[in-house]
C-alpha positions in Angstrom: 3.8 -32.6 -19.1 3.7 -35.2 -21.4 6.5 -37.2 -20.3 8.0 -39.2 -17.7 8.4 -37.9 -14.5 11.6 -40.0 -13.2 13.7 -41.1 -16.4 16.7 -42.3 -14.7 18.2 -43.4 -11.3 20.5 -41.2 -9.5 23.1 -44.1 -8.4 22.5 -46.7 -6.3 24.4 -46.6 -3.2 21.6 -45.2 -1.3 19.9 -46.9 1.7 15.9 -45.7 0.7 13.3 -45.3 3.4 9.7 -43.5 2.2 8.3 -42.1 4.7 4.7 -43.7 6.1 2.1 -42.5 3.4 -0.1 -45.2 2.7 -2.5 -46.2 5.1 -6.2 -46.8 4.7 -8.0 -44.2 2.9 -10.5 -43.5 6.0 -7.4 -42.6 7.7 -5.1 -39.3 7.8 -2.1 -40.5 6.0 0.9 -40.0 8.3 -1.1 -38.3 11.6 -2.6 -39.2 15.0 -6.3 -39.6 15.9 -6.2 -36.6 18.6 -8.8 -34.1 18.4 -9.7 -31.5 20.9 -13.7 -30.9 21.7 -12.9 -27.9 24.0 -14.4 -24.2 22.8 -12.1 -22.3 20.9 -10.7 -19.2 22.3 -11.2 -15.7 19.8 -8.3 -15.2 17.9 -7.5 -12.3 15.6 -7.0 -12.6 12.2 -3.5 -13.6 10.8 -3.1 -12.7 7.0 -0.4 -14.7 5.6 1.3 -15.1 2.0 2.6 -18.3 0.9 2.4 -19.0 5.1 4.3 -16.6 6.0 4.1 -12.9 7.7 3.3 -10.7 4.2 6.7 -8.6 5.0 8.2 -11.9 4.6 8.0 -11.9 1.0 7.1 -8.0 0.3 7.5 -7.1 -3.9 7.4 -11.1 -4.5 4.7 -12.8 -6.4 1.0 -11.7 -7.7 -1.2 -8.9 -6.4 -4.1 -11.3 -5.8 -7.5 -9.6 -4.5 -8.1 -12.4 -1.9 -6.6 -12.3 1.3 -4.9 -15.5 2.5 -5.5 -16.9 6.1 -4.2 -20.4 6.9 -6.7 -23.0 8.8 -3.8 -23.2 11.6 -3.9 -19.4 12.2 -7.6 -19.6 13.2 -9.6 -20.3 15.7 -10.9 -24.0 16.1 -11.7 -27.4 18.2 -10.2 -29.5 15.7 -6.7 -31.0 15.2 -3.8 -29.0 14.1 -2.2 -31.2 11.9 1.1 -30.5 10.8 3.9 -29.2 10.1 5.0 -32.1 8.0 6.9 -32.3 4.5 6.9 -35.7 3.5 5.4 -36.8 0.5 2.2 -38.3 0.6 1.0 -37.0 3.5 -2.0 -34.4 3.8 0.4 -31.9 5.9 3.2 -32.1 3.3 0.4 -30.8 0.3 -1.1 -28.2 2.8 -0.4 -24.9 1.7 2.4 -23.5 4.5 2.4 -27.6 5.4 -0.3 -27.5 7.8 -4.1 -27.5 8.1 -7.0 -28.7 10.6 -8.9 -32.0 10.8 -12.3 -32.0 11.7 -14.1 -35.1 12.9 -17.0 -34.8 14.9 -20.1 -32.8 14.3 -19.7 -29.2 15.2 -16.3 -29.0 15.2 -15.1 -25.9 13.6 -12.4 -23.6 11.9 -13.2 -20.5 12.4 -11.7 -16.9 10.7 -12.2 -13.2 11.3 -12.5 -11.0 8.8 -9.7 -8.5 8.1 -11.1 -7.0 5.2 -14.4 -6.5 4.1 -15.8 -10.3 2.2 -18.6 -11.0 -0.1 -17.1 -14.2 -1.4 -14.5 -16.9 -0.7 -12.3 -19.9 -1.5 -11.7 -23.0 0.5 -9.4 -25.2 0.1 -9.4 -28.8 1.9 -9.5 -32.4 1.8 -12.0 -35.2 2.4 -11.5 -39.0 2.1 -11.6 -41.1 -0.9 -14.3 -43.7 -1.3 -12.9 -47.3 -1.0 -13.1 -48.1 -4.8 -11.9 -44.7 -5.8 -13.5 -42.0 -7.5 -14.1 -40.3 -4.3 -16.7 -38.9 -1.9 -19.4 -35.8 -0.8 -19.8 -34.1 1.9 -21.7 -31.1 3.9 -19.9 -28.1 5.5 -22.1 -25.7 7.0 -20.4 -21.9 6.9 -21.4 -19.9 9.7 -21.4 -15.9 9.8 -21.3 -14.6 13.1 -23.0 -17.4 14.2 -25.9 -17.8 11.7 -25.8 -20.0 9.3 -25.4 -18.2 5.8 -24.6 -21.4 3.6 -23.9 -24.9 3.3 -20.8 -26.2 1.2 -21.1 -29.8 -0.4 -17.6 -30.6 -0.2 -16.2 -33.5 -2.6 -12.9 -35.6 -3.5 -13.9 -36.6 -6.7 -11.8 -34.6 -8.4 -8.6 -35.2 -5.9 -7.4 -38.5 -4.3 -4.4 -40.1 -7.5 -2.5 -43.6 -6.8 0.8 -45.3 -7.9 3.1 -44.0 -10.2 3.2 -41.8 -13.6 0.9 -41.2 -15.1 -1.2 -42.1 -12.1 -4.9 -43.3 -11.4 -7.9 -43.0 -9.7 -7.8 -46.6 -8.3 -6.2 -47.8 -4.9 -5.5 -51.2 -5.8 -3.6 -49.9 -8.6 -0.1 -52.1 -8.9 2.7 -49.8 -10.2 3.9 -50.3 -13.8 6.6 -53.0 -14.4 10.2 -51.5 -15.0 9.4 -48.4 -13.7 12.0 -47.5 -10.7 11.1 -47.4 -7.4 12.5 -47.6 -3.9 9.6 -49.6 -2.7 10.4 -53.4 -2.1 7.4 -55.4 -3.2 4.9 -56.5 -2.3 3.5 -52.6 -2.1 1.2 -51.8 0.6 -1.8 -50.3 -0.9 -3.3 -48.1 -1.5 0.6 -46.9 -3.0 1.6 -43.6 -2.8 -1.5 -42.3 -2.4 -1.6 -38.1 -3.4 -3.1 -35.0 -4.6 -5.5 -34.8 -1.7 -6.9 -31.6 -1.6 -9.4 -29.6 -3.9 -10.9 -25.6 -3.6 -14.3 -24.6 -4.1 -15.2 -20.9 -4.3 -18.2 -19.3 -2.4 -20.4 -16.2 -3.2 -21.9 -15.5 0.2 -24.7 -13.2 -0.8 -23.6 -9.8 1.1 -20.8 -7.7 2.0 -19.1 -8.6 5.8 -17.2 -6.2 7.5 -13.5 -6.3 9.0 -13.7 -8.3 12.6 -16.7 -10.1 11.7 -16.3 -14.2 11.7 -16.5 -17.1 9.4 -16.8 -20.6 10.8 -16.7 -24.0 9.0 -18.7 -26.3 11.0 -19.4 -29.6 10.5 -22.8 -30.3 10.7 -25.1 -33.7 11.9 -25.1 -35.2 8.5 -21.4 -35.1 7.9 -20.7 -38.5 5.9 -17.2 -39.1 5.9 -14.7 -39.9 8.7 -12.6 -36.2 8.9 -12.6 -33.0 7.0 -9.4 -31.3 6.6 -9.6 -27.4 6.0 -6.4 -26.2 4.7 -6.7 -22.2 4.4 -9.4 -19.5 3.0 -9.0 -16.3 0.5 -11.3 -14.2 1.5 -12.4 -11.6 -1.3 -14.7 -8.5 -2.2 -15.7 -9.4 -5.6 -17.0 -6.7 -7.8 -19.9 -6.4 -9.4 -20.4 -8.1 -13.0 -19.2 -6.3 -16.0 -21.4 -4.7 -18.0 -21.6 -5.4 -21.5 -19.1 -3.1 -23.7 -19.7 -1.2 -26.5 -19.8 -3.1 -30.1 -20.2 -6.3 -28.5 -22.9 -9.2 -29.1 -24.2 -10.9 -26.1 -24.0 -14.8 -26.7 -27.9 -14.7 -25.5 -28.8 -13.4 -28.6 -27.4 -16.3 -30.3 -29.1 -18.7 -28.1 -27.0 -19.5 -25.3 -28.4 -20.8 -22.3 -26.9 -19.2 -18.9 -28.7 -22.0 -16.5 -26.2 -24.6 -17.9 -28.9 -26.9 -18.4 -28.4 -26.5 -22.2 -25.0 -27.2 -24.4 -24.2 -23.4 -25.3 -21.6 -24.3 -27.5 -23.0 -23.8 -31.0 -24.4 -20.4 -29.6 -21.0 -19.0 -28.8 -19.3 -20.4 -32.2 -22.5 -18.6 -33.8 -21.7 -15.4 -31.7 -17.9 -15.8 -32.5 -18.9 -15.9 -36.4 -20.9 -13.1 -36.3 -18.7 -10.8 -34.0 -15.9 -11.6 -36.4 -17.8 -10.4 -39.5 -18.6 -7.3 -38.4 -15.5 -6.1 -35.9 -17.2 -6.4 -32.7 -16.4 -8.7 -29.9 -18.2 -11.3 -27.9 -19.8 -10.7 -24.7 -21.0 -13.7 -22.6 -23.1 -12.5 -19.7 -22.9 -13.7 -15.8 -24.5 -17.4 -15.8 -23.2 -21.0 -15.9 -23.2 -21.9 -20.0 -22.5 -25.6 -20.5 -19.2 -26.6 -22.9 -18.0 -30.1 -23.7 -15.6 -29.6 -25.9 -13.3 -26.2 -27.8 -14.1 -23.1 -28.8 -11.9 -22.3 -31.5 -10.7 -18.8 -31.7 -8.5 -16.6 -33.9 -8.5 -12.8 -34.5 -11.6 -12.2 -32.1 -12.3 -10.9 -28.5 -14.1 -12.9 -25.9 -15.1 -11.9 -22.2 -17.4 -12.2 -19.2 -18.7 -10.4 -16.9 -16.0 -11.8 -14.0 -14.5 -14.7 -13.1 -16.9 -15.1 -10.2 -19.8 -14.2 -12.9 -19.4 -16.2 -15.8 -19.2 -19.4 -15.6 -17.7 -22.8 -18.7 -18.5 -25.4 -17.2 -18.5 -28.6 -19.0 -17.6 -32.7 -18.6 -14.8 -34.9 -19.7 -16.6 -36.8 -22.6 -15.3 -39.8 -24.3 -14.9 -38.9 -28.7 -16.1 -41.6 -30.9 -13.0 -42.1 -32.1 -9.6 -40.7 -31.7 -9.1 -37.3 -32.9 -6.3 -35.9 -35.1 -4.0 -34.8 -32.0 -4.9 -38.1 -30.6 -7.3 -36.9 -27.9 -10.0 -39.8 -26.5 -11.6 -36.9 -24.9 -13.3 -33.8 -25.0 -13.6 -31.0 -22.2 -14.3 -27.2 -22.1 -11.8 -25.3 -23.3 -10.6 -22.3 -25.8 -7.8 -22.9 -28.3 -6.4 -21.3 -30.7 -5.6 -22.7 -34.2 -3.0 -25.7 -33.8 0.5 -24.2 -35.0 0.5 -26.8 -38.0 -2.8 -25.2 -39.0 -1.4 -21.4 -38.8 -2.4 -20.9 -35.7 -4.4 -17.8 -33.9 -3.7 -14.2 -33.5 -5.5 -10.9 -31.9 -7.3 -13.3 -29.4 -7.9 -11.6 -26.3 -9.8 -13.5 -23.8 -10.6 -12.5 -20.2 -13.3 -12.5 -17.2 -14.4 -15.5 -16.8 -14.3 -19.0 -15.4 -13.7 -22.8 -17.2 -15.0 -25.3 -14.8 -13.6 -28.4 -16.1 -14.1 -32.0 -15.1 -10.8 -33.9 -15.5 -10.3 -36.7 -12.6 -7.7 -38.3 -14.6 -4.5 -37.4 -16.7 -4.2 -38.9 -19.9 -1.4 -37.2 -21.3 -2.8 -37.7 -25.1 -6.0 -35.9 -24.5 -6.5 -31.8 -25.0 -8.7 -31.3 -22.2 -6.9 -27.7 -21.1 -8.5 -24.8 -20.5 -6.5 -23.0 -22.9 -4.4 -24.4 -25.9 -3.3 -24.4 -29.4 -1.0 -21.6 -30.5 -2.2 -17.9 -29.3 0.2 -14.8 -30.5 0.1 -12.2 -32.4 -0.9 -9.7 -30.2 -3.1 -11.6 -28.4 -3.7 -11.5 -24.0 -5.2 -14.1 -21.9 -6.4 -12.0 -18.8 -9.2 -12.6 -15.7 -9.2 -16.0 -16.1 -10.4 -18.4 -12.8 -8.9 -22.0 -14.6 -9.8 -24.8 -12.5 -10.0 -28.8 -12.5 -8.5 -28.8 -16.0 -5.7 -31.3 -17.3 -3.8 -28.3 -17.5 -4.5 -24.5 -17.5 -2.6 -23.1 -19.9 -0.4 -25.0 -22.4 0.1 -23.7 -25.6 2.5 -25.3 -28.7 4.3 -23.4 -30.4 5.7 -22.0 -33.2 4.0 -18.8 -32.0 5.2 -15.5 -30.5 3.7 -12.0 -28.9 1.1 -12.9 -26.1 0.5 -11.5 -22.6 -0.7 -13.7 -20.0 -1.7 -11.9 -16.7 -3.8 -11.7 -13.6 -5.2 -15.6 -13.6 -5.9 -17.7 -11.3 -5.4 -21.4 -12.0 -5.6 -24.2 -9.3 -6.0 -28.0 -9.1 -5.2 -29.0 -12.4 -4.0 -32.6 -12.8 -0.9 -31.4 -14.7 1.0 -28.5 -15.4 -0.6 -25.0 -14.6 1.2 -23.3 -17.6 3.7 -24.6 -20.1 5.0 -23.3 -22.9 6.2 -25.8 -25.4 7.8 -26.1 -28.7 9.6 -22.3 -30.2 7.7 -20.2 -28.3 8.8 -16.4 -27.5 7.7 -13.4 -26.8 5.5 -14.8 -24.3 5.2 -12.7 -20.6 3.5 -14.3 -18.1 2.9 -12.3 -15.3 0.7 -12.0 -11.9 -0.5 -15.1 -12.0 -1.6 -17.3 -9.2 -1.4 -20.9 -9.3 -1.9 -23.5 -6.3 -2.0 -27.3 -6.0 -1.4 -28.7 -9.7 -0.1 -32.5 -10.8 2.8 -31.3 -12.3 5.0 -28.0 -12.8 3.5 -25.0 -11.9 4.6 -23.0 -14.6 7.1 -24.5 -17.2 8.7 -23.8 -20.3 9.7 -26.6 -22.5 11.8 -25.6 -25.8 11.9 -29.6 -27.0 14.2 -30.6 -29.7 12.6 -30.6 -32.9 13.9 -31.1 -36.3 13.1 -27.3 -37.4 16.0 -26.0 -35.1 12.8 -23.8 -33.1 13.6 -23.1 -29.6 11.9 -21.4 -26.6 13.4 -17.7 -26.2 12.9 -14.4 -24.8 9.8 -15.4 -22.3 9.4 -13.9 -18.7 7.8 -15.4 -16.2 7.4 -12.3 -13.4 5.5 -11.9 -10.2 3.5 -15.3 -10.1 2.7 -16.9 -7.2 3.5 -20.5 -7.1 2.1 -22.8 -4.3 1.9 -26.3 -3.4 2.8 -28.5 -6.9 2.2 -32.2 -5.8 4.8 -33.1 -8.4 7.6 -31.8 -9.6 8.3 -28.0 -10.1 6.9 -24.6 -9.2 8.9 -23.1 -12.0 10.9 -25.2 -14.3 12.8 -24.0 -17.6 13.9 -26.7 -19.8 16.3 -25.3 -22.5 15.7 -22.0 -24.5 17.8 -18.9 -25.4 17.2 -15.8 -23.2 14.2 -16.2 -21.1 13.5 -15.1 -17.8 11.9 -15.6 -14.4 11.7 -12.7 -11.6 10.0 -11.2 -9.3 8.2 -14.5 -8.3 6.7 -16.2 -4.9 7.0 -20.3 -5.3 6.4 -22.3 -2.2 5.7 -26.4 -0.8 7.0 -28.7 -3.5 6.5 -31.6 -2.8 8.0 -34.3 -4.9 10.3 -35.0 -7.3 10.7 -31.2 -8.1 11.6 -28.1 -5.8 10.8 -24.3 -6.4 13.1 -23.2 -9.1 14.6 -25.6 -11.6 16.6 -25.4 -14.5 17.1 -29.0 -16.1 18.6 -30.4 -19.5 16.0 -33.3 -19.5 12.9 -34.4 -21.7 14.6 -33.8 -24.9 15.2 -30.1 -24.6 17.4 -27.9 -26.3 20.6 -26.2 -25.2 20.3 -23.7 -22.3 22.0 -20.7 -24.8 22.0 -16.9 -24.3 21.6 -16.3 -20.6 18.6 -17.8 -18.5 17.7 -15.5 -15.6 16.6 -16.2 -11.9 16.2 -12.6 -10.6 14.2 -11.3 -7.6 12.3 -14.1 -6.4 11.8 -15.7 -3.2 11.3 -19.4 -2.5 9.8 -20.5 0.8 10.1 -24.4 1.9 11.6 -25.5 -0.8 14.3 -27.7 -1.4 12.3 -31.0 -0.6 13.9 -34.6 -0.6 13.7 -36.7 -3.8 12.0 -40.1 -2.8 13.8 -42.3 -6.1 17.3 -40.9 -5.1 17.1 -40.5 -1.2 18.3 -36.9 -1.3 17.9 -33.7 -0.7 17.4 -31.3 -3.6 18.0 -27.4 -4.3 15.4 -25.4 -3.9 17.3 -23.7 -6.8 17.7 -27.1 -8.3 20.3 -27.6 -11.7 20.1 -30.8 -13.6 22.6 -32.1 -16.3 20.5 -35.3 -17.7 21.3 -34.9 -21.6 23.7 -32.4 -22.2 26.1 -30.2 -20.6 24.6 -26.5 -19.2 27.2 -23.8 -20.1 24.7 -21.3 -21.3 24.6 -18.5 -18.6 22.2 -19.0 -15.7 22.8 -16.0 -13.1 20.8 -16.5 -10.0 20.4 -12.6 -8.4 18.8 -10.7 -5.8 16.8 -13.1 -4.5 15.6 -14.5 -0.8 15.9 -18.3 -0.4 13.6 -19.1 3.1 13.7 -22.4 5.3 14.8 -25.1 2.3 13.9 -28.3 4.1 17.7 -29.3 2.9 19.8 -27.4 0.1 19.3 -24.0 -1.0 21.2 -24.8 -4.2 21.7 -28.3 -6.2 23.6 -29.1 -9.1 23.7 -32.5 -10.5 24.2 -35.2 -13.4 22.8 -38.4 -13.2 24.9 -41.5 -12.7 24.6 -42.5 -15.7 26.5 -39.4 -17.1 28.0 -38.2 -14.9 31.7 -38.5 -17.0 29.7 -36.6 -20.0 27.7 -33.7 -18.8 28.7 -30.7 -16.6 27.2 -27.7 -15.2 28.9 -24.1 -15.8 28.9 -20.5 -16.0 26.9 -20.3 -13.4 26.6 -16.8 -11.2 25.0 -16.0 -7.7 25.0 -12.1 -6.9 23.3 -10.6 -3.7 21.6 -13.7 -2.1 19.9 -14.0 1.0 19.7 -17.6 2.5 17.4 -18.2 6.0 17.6 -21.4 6.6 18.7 -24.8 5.5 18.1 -28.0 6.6 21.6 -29.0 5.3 24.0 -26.8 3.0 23.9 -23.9 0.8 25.9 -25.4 -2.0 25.2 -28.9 -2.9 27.6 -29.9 -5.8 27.4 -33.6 -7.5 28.8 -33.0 -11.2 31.7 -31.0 -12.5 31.8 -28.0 -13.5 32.1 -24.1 -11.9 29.8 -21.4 -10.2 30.7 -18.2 -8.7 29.3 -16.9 -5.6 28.9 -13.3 -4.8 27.7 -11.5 -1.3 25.7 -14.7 -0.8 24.8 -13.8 3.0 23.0 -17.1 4.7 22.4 -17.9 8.5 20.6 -20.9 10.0 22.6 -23.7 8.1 22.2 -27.0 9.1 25.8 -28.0 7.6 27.5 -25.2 7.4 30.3 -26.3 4.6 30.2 -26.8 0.9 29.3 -29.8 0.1 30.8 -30.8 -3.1 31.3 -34.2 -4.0 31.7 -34.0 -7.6 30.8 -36.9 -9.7 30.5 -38.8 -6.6 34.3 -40.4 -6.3 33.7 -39.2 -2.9 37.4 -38.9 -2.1 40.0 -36.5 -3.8 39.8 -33.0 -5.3 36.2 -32.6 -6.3 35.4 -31.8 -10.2 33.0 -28.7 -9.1 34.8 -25.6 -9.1 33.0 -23.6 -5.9 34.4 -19.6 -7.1 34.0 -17.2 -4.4 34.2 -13.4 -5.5 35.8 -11.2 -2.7 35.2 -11.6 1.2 31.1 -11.0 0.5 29.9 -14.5 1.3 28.9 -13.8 4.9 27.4 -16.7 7.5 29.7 -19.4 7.8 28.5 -21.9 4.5 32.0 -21.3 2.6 34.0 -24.2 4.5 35.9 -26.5 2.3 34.7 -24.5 -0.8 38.7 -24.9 -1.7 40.7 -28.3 -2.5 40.9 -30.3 -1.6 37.0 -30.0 -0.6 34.3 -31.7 1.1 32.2 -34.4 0.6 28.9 -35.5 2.7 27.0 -37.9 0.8 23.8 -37.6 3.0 24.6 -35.4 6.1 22.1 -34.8 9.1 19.1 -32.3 8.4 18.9 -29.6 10.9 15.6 -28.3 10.9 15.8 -24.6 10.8 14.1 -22.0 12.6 11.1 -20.0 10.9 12.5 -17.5 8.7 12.8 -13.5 10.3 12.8 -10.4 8.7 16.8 -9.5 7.7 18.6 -6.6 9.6 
């Protein structure tokens, strides 16, 4: 997003220790040196979602056509590393918080198929050079033995330091007047992050169920460890043929070897196509982009995401342009909303390949932007190693998101900004972004426009190295079910609702409904405490639009399952109410259920939890600490089953920091 990500300071009586992150860059931050040369033993294939058994998490999240296994699961002579959840450390941003380090030639990782393959995904880390601006690497991949391929693995697009909006520089010294719990001096490199990066992999024929994959590091390996995090292993079609009424941007010109700037070719086929009520077709190949294609009232697709391919640099503009970009980058976007913006755009099957290392929260270097309604869809898409995938500004209404895949942006995955509505956003599958996972962000504007009536439903949300997997910041009437968000990190947790960055009132009702959160709940590093993984924020305005919470499975929340809280600051002005839990399920927290630190009210019905670290509510109001706390804790009936409703009645309960418990792996319910 473009804003800050910490505006204020909880309070200040807080004793602040961050956990050991920062270490030298040829190092694993936070992990031994053991590593195990000894053959690894055959193991058969565990398929996992979000890092957990599938039945887990059944009905939650996108139907992705990859199937997950984690590096942890397989066999291997490396390290397990892991499982770890503080911030800044290469467990805590693994995806189910482990993975595998590699560090002498051929040591492996090695998967079996469960499913027929042609194809994959691979997700891991390398080191950062010294200087910054990161590192290559070999990985052979071995099928059944025989080499098939050799990956050139890189950090050049991962490996951030210091604080908001970050940099690719370890030496960077973090901005003055910006808080921090760190006394200095700061060791450096400080707060080192964002350490892994995905690379896909067509394999060149179809392998059966049972046959095996290895990663293996081969003599030339040039850097110090490899970590390999998990695969998706897929059976990828084969390419679309061109439809009916279409024109091939080949006619126009375009080159598919990417050694060309195809560009002009597809404005030229876009033109055309428009003119005469066909649509574009862009055939499989790798067609070179720097910059936007600009589209309104037109059809665009590939032949697959795995087919065709944007790919395109970050190149410096001559000067600033009117939306005060320095850069360009591949990308579609509709007409700004100032400008009328686009309708009937329906993009799908194919990839952007972008090139941004660094956020710059002035530049429009997203894969997709502008204002897009009217009708329009944005389907297929494989968005990757953009600022962010999908942020669109609004005025605009009536679009269909669905079936994407968008991983390792710098920022947000998706955001909807500005009186947007009428947007559904659904099956989506976003992994290791800078910044929310998917947000919507109805800012305060002086035309009175506000975010309403969006759904997010059935996304899959994993492993945001700041902030949120799905945050809602103000609106009327919007929605997020049905969805799978996992492993936040930092300064964020799985579901959030927050009056913050100059949003509008929460009005109407906002609804949390049928979705799971797994490992959530992480502790904030500025304040020194545990957050929700349902997390409530009163920063600029009280919250007494309705926010009901229902039918939904909160797993292993490394301390609360919910949080609601003002800031110091505030605390005697804002409040949090009308909030309603209905047919919970909680499996595990680290500390409590209820986590109360404003006034206000919530009621609480058949909320069923087991495995609580501190089994009472924990309501200390607006932190007096002593006395009848200001957070009215309403339980409906005798339904609130598993021993977390202790001192929910005055004169209360009040732990300001109590022990974590580490909970057991969640289990399938009776």
């Amino acid at each position: 997003m473009s804003r800050s990500v910490v505006q204020s300071v909880f309070h200040r009586r807080r004793t602040v220790v961050i956990g050991a992150a920062v270490g030298a860059l040829l190092a694993v931050p936070g992990l031994s040196t053991r590593a195990s040369a000894e053959p690894a033993a055959a193991l058969a294939p565990v398929v996992t979602r979000a890092g957990l058994d599938p039945a887990l998490v059944q009905g939650r999240g996108a139907t992705v056509p990859f199937v997950e296994q984690e590096a942890e699961n397989a066999a291997t002579t490396g390290e397990k590393i892991g499982p770890g959840r503080e911030a800044y450390t290469l467990p805590a941003e693994a995806s189910g918080r482990s993975a595998v380090r590699l560090t002498q030639a051929g040591q492996y990782v090695e998967f079996t198929l469960s499913k027929p393959a042609n194809a994959l995904t691979l997700r891991y880390s390398i080191p950062d050079s010294a200087a910054g601006g990161g590192l290559r690497s070999p990985l052979d991949v071995l099928v059944n033995g025989k080499r098939a391929k050799t990956m050139t693995l890189t950090s050049e697009y991962a490996w951030l330091y210091g604080m908001y909006p970050f940099s690719n520089d370890p030496n960077v010294d973090p901005k003055p007047g910006w808080w921090k719990p760190e006394p200095d001096p700061v060791a450096k490199p400080f707060r080192p992050n964002h350490f892994y990066d995905e690379q896909r992999l067509v394999l060149g024929k179809t392998y059966g169920a049972g046959d095996k994959v290895r990663f293996q590091l081969p003599a030339g390996t040039t850097v110090a460890w490899t970590v390999l995090d998990v695969a998706d292993f897929e059976l990828v079609a084969q390419p679309l043929q061109q439809p009916a009424k279409s024109l091939s941007v080949r006619l126009f010109g375009a080159d598919p070897t990417g050694r060309r700037d195809a560009a002009p070719a597809i404005e030229r086929t876009i033109a055309m196509a428009k003119r005469i009520g066909w649509s574009v077709f862009i055939p499989p190949g790798t067609y070179q982009v720097n910059r936007h294609i600009v589209v309104d009232q037109v059809t665009v697709r590939g032949a697959g995401n795995w087919w065709t391919i944007i790919k395109g640099r970050v190149l410096p503009l001559a000067e600033p342009a009117p939306d005060k970009s320095i850069h360009s980058a591949p990308g579609f976007y509709g007409r700004y909303a100032a400008d009328g913006g686009s309708t009937k755009v329906h993009l799908s099957d194919f990839a952007i390949e972008s090139d941004v290392r660094e956020r710059i929260d002035t530049d429009q270097v997203n894969g997709i932007g502008g204002a897009i309604g009217g009708g329009s869809t944005i389907r297929n898409l494989y968005l990757h190693r953009t600022k962010v995938g999908i942020w669109l500004d609004g005025p605009m209404s009536g679009l269909l998101i669905e079936n994407n895949v968008i991983t390792d942006a710098i920022a947000d995955g998706m955001n909807l900004h500005l009186g947007v509505s009428h947007v559904r956003a659904t099956n989506n599958f976003v992994r290791n972004t800078g910044d929310d996972g998917l947000a919507m962000w109805s800012e305060a504007n002086p035309d009175g426009l506000v975010n309403h009536d969006n759904v997010y439903d059935h996304n899959t949300v994993q492993t945001p190295t700041l902030a949120n997997n799905i945050a809602i910041y103000g609106g009327r009437d919007n929605a997020v079910t049905d969805n799978l968000v996992a492993d936040p990190i930092r300064e964020g947790s799985t579901l959030h609702a927050g009056s913050r960055f100059n949003s509008t009132p929460f009005e109407g009702t906002l609804s949390f409904a049928r979705n799971t959160t797994v490992r959530g709940g992480p502790r904030d590093l500025n304040w020194n405490l545990g957050l929700g993984a349902l997390w409530l924020y009163a920063l600029q305005s009280t919250m007494s639009g309705r926010i009901e919470v229902t039918d939904s499975s909160f797993l292993d929340s490394t301390y609360n399952a919910f949080l609601f809280v003002v800031d110091w600051p505030v605390k005697d002005d804002y409040r949090i109410e009308n909030v309603a839990f209905r047919n919970i399920k909680v499996d595990g927290t680290g500390t409590n259920v209820v986590n109360a630190r404003v006034g206000g009210w919530a009621t609480f019905e058949n909320v069923d939890a087991r495995n609580v670290g501190a089994p009472f509510v924990n309501n200390c109001g607006t932190f007096h600490f002593t006395g009848t706390p200001e957070f009215d804790v309403r339980l409906l009936g005798s339904s609130n089953d598993g021993n977390w409703t202790a001192d929910a009645a005055p004169p209360g309960h009040c732990e300001d920091r109590p022990a974590v418990v580490p909970p057991p792996p969640p289990t399938p319910w009776p």
